[in-house]
PDB file of N, CA, C and O in Angstrom:
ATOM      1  N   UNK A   1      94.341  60.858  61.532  1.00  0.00           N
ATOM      2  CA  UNK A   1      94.211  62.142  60.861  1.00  0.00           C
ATOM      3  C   UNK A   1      95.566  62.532  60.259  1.00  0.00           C
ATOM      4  O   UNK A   1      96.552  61.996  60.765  1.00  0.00           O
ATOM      5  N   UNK A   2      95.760  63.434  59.197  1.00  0.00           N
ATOM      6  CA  UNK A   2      96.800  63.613  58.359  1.00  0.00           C
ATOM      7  C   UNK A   2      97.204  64.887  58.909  1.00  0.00           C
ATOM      8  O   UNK A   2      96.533  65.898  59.116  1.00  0.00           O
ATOM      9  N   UNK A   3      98.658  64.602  59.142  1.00  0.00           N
ATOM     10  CA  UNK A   3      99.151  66.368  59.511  1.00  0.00           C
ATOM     11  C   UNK A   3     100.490  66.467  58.782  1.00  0.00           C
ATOM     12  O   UNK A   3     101.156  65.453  58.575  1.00  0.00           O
ATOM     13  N   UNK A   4     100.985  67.958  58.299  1.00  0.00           N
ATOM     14  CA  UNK A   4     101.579  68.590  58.049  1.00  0.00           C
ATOM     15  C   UNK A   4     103.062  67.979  58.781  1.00  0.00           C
ATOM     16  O   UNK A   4     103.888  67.374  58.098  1.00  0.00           O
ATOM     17  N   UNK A   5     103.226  68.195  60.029  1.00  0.00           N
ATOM     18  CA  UNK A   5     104.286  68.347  60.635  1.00  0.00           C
ATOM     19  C   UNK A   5     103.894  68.025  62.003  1.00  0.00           C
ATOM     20  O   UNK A   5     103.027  68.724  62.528  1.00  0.00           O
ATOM     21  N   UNK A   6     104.489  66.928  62.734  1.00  0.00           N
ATOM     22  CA  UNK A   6     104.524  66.628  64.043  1.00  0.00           C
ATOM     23  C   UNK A   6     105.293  67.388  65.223  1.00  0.00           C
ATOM     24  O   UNK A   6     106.497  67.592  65.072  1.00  0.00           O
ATOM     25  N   UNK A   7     104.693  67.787  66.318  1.00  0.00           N
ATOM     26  CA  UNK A   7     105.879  68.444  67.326  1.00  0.00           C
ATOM     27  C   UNK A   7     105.990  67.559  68.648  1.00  0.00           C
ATOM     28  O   UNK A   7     105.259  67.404  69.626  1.00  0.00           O
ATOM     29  N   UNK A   8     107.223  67.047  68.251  1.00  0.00           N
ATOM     30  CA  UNK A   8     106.888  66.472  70.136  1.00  0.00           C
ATOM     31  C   UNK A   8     107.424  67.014  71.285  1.00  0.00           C
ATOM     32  O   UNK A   8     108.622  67.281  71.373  1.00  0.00           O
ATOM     33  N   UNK A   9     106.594  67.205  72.211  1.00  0.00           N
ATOM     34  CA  UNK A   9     106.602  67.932  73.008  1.00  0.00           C
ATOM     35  C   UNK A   9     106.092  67.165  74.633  1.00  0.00           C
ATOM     36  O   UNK A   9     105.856  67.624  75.750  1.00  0.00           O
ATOM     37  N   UNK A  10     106.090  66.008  74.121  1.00  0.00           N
ATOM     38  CA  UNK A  10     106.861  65.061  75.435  1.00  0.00           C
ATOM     39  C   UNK A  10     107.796  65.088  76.495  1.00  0.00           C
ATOM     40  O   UNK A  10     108.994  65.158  76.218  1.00  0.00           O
ATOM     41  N   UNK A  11     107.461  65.047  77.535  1.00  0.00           N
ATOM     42  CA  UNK A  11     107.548  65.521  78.879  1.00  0.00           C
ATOM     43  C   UNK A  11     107.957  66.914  79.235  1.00  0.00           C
ATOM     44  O   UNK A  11     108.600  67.165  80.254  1.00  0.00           O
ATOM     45  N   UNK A  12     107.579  67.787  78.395  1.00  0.00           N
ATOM     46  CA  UNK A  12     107.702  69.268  78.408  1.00  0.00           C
ATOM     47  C   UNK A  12     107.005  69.343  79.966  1.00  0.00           C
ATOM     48  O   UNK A  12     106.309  68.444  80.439  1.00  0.00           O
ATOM     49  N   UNK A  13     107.374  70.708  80.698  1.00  0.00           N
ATOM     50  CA  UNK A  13     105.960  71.027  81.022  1.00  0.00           C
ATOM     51  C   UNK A  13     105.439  72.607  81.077  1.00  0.00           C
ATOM     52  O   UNK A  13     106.019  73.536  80.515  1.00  0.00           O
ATOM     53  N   UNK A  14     104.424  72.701  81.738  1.00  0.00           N
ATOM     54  CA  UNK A  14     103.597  73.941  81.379  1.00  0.00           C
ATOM     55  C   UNK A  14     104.786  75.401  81.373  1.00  0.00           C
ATOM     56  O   UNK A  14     105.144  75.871  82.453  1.00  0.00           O
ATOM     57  N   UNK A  15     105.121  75.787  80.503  1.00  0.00           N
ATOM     58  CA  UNK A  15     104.199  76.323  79.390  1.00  0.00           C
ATOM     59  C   UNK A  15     105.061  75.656  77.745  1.00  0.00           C
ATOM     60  O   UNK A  15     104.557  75.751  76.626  1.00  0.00           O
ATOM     61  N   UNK A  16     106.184  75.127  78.009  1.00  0.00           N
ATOM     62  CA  UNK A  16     106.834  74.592  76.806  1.00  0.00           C
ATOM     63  C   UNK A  16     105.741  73.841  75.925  1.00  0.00           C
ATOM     64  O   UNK A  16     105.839  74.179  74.745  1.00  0.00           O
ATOM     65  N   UNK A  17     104.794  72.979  76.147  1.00  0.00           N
ATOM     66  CA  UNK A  17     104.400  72.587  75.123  1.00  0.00           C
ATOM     67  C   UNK A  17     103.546  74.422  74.269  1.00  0.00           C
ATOM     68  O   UNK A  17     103.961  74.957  73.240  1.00  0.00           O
ATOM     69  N   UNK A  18     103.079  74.622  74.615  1.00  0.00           N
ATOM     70  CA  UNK A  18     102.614  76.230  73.979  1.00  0.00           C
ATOM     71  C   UNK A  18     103.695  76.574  73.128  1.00  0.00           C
ATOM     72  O   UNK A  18     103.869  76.640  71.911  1.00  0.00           O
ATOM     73  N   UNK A  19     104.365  76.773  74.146  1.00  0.00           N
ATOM     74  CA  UNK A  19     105.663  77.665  73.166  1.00  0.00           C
ATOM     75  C   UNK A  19     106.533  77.175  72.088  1.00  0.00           C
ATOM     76  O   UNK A  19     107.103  77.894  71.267  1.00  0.00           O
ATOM     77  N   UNK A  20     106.599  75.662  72.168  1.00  0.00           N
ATOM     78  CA  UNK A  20     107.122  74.709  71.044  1.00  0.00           C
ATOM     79  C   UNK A  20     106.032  75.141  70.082  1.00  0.00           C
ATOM     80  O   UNK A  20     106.398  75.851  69.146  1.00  0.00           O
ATOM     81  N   UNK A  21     104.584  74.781  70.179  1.00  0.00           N
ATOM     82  CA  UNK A  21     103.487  74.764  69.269  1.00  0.00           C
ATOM     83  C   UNK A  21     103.389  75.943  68.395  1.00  0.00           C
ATOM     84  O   UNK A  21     103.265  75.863  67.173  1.00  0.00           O
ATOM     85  N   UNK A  22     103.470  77.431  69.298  1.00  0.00           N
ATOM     86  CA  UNK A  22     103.596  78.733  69.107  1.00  0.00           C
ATOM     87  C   UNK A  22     104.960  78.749  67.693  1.00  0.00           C
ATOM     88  O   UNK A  22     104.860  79.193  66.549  1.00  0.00           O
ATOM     89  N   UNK A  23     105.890  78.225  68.231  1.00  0.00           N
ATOM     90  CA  UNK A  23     107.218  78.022  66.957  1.00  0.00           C
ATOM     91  C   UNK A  23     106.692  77.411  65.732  1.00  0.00           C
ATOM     92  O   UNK A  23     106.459  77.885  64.620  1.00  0.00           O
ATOM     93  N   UNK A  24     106.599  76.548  66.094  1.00  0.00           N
ATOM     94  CA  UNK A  24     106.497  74.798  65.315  1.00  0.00           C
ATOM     95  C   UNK A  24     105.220  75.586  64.302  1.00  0.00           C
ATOM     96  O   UNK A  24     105.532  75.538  63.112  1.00  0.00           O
ATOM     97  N   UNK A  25     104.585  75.914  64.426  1.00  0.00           N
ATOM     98  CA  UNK A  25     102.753  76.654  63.897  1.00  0.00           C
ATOM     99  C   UNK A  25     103.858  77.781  62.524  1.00  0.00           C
ATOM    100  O   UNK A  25     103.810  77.764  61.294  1.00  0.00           O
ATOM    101  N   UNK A  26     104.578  78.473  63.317  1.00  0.00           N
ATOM    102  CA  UNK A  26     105.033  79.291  62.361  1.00  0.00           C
ATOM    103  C   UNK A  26     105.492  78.925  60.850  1.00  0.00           C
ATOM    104  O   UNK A  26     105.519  79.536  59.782  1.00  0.00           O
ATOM    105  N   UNK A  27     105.820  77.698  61.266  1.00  0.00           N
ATOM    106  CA  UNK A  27     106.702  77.024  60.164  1.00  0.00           C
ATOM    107  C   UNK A  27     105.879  76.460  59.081  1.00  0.00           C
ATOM    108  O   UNK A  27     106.289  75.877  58.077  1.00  0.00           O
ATOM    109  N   UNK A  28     104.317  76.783  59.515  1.00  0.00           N
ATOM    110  CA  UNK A  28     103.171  75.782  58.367  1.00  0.00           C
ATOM    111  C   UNK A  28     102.894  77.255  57.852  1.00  0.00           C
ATOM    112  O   UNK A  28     103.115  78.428  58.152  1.00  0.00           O
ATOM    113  N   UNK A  29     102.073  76.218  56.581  1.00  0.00           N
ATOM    114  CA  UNK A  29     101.283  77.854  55.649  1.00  0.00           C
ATOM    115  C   UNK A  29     100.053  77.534  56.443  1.00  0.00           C
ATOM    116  O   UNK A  29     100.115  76.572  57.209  1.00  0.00           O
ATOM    117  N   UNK A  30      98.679  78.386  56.331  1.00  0.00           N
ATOM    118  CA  UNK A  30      97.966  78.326  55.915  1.00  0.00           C
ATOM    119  C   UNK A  30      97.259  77.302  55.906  1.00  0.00           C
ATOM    120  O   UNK A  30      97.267  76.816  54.775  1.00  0.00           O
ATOM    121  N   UNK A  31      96.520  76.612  56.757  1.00  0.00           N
ATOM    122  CA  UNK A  31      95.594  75.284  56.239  1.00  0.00           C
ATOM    123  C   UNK A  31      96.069  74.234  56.242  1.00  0.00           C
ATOM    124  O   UNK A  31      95.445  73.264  55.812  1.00  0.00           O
ATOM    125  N   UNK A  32      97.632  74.116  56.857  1.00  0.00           N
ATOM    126  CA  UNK A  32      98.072  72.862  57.416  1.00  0.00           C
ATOM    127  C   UNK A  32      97.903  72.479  58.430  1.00  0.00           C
ATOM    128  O   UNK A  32      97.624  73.219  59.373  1.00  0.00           O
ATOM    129  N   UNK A  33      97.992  71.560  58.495  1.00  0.00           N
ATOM    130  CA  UNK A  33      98.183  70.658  60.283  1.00  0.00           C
ATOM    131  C   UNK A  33      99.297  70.276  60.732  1.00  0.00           C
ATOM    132  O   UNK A  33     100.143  69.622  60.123  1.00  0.00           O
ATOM    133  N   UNK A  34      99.348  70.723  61.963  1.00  0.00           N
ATOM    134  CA  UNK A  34     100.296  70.613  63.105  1.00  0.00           C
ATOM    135  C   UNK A  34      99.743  69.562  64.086  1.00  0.00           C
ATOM    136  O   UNK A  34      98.811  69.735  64.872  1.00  0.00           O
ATOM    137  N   UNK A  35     100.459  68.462  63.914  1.00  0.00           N
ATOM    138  CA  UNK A  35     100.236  67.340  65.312  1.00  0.00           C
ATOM    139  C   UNK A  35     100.637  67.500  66.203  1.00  0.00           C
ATOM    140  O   UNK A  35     101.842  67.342  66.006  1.00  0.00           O
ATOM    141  N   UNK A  36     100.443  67.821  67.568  1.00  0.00           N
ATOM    142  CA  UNK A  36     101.662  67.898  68.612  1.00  0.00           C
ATOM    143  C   UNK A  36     101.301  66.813  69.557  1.00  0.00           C
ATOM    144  O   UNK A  36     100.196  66.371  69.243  1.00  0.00           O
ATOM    145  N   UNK A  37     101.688  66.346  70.362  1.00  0.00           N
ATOM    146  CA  UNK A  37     102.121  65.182  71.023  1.00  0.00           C
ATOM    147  C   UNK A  37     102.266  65.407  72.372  1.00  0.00           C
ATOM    148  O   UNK A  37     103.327  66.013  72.520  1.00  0.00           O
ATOM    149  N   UNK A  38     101.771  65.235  73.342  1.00  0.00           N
ATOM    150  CA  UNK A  38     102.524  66.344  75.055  1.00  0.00           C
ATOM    151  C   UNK A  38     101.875  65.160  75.881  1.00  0.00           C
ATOM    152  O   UNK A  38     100.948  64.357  75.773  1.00  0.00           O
ATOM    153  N   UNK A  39     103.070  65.569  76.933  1.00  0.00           N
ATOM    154  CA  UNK A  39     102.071  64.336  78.259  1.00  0.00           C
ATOM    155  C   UNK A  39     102.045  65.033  79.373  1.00  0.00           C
ATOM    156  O   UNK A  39     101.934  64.491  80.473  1.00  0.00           O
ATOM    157  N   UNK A  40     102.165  66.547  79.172  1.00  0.00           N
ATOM    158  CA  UNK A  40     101.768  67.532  80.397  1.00  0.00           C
ATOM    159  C   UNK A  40      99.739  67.409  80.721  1.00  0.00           C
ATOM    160  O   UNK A  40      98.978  68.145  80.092  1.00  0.00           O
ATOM    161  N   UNK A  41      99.490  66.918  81.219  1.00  0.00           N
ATOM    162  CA  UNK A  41      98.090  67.152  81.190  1.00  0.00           C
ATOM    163  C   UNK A  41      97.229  68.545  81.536  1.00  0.00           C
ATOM    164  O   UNK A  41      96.027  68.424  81.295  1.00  0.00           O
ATOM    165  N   UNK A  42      97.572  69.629  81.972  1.00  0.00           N
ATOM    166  CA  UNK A  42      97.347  70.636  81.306  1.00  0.00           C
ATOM    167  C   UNK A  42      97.418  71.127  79.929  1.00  0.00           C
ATOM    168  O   UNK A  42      96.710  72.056  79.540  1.00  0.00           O
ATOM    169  N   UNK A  43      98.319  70.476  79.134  1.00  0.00           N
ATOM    170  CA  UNK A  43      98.607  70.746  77.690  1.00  0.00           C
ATOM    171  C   UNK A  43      96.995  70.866  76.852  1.00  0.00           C
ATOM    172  O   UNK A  43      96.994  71.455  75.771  1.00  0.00           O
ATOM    173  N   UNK A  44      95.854  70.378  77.310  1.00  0.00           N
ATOM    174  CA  UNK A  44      94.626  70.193  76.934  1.00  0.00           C
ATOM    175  C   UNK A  44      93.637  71.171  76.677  1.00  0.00           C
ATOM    176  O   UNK A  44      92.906  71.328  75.700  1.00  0.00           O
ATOM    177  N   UNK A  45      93.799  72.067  78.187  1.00  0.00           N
ATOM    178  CA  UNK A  45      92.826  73.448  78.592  1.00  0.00           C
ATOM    179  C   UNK A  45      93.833  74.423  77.899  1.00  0.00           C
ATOM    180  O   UNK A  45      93.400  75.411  77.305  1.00  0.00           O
ATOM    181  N   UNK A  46      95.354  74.121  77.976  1.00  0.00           N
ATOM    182  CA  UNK A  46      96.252  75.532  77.632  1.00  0.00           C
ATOM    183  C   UNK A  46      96.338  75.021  75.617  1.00  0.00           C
ATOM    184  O   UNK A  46      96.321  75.956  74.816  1.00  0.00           O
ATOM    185  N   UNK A  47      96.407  73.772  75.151  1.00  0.00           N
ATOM    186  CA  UNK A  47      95.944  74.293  74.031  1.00  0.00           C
ATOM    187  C   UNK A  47      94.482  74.824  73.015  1.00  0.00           C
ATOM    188  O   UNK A  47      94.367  75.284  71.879  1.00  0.00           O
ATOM    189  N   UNK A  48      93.844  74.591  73.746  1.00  0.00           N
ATOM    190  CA  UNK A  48      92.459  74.560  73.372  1.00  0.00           C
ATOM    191  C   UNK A  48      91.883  76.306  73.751  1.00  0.00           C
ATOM    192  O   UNK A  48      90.816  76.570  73.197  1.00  0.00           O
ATOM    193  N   UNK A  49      92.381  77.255  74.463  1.00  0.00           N
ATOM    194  CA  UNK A  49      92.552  78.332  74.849  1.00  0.00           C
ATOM    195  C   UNK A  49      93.317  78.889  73.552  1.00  0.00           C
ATOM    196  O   UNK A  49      92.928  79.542  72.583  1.00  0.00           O
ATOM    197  N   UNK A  50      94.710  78.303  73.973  1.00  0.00           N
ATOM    198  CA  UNK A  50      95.159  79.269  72.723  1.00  0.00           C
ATOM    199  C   UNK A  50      95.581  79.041  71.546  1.00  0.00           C
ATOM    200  O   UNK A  50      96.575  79.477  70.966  1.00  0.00           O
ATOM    201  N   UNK A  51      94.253  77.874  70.999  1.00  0.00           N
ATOM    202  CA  UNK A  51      93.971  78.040  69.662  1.00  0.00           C
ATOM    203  C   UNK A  51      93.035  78.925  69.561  1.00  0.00           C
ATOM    204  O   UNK A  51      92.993  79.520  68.484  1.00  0.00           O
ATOM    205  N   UNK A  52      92.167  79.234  70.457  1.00  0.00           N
ATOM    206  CA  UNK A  52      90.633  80.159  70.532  1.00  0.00           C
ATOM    207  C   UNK A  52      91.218  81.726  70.128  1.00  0.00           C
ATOM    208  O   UNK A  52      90.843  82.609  69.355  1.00  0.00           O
ATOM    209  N   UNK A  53      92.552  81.528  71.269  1.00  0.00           N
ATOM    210  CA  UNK A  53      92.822  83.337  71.404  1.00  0.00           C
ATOM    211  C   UNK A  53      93.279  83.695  70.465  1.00  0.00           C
ATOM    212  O   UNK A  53      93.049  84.851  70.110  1.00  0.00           O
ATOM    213  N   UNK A  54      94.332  82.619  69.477  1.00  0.00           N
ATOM    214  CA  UNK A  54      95.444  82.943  68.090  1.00  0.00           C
ATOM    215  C   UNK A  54      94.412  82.642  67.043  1.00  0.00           C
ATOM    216  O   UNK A  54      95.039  82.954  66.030  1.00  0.00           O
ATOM    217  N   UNK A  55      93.363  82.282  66.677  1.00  0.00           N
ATOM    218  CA  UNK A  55      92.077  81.909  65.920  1.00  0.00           C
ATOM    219  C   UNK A  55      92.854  80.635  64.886  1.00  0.00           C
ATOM    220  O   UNK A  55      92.675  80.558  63.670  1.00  0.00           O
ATOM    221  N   UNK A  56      93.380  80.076  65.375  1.00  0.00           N
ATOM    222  CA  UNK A  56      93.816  78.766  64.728  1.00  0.00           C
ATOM    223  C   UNK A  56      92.362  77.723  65.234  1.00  0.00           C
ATOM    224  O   UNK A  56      91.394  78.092  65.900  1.00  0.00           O
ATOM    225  N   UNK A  57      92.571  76.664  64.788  1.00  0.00           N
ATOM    226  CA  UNK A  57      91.421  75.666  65.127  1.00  0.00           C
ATOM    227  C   UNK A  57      91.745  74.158  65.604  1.00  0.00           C
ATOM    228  O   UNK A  57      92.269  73.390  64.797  1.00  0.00           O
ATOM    229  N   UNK A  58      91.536  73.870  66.486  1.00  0.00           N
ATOM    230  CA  UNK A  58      91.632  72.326  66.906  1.00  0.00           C
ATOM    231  C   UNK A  58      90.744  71.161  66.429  1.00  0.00           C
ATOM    232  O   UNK A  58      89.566  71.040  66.765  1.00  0.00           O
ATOM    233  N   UNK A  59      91.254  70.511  65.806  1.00  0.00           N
ATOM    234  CA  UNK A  59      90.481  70.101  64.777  1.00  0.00           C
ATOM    235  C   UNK A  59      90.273  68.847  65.767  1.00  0.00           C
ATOM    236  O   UNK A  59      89.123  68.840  66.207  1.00  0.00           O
ATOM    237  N   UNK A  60      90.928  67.969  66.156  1.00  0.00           N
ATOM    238  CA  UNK A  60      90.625  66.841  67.093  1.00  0.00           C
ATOM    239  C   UNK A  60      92.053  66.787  68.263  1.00  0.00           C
ATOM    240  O   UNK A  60      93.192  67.246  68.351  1.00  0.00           O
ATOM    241  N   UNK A  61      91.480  66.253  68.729  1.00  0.00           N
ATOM    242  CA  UNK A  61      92.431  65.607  70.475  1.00  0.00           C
ATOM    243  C   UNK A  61      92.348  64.427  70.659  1.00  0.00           C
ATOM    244  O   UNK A  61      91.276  63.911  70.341  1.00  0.00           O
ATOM    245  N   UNK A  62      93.614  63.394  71.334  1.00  0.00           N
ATOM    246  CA  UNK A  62      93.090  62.282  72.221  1.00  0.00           C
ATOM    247  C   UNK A  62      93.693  61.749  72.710  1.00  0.00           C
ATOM    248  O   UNK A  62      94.793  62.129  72.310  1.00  0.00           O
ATOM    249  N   UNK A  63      93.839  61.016  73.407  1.00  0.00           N
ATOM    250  CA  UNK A  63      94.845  60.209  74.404  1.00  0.00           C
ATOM    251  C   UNK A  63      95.262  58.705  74.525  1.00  0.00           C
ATOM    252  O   UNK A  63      94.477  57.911  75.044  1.00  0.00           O
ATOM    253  N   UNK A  64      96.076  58.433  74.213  1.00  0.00           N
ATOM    254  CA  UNK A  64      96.587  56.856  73.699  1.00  0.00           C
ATOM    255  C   UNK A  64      97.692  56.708  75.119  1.00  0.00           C
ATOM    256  O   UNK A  64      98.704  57.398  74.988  1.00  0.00           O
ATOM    257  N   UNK A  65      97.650  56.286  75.806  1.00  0.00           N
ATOM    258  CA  UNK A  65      98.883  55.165  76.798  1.00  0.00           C
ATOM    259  C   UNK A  65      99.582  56.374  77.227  1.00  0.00           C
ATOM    260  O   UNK A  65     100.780  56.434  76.950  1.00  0.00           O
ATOM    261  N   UNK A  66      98.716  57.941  78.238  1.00  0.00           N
ATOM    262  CA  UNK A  66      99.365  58.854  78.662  1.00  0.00           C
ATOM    263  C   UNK A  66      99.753  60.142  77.858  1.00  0.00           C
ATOM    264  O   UNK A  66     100.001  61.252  78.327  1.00  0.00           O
ATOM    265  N   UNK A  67      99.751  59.718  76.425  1.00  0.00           N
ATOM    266  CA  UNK A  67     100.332  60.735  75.675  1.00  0.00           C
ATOM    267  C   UNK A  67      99.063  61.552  74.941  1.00  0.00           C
ATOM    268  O   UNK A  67      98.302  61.002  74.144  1.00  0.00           O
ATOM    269  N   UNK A  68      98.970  62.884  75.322  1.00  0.00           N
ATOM    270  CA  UNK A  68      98.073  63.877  74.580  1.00  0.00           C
ATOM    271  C   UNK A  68      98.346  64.253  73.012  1.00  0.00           C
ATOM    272  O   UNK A  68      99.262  64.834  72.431  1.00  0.00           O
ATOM    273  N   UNK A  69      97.095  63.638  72.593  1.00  0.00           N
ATOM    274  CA  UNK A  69      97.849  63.923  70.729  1.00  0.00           C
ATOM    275  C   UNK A  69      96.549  65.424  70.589  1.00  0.00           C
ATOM    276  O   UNK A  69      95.599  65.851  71.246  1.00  0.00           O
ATOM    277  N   UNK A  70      97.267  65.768  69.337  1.00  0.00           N
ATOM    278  CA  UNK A  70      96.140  67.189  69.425  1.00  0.00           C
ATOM    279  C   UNK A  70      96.385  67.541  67.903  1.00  0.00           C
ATOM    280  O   UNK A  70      97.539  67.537  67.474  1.00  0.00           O
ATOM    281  N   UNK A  71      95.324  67.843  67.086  1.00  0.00           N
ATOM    282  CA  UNK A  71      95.693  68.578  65.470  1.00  0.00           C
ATOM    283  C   UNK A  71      94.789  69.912  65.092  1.00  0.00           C
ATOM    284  O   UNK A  71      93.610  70.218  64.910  1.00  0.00           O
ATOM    285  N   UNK A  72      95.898  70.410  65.092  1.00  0.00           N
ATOM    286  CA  UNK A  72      95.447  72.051  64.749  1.00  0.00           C
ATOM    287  C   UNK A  72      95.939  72.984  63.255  1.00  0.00           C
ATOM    288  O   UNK A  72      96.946  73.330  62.636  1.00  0.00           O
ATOM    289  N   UNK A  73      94.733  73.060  63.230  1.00  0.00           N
ATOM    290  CA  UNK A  73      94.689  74.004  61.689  1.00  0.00           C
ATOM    291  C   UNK A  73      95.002  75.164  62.061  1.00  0.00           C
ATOM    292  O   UNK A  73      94.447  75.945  62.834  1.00  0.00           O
ATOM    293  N   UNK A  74      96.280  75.256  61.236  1.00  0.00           N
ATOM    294  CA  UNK A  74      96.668  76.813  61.180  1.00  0.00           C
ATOM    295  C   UNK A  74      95.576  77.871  60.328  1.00  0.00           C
ATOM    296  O   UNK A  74      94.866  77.611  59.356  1.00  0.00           O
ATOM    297  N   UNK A  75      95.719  79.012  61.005  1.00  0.00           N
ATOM    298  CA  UNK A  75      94.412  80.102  60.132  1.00  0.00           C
ATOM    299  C   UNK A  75      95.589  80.395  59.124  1.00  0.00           C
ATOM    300  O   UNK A  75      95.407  81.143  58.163  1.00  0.00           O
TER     301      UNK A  75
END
C-alpha cells in the first residue's frame, strides 16, 4: 500500500507509538497516508481506538517478522 510518510515507532512502548502517530498525522494534509511501523503489541487495540475517537481511518494493518505495520488516512 502507498503512504505519504512512514513513522517508525519501533520498540516504543505504550503510549509512544500514539503519541509519535498523534505528531507524525499532523504533518499530512488531508487524505494522506501515514505508515507507522511499532512492535509494541498493544500498538493494535490503542491504534485502532484512536483512529475511531480522532475520526481518521485505518485503512489496513499487518504483521511481518514481529513488526506491526498499520496505514491510516488522515480526515
Amino acid at each position: 500500500m502507498n503512504s505519504d510518510k512512514v513513522l517508525d515507532a519501533k520498540g516504543l512502548a505504550c503510549p509512544m507509538p500514539i503519541v509519535r502517530t498523534k505528531k507524525s498525522i499532523t504533518e499530512l494534509e488531508s487524505g494522506q497516508v501515514l505508515e507507522v511501523h511499532a512492535t509494541d503489541k498493544g500498538a493494535k487495540n490503542d491504534l485502532a481506538a484512536w483512529t475511531k475517537s480522532t475520526g481518521h481511518e485505518l485503512l489496513s494493518h499487518a504483521e511481518e517478522n514481529g513488526v506491526y505495520k498499520f496505514w491510516i488516512k488522515k480526515a
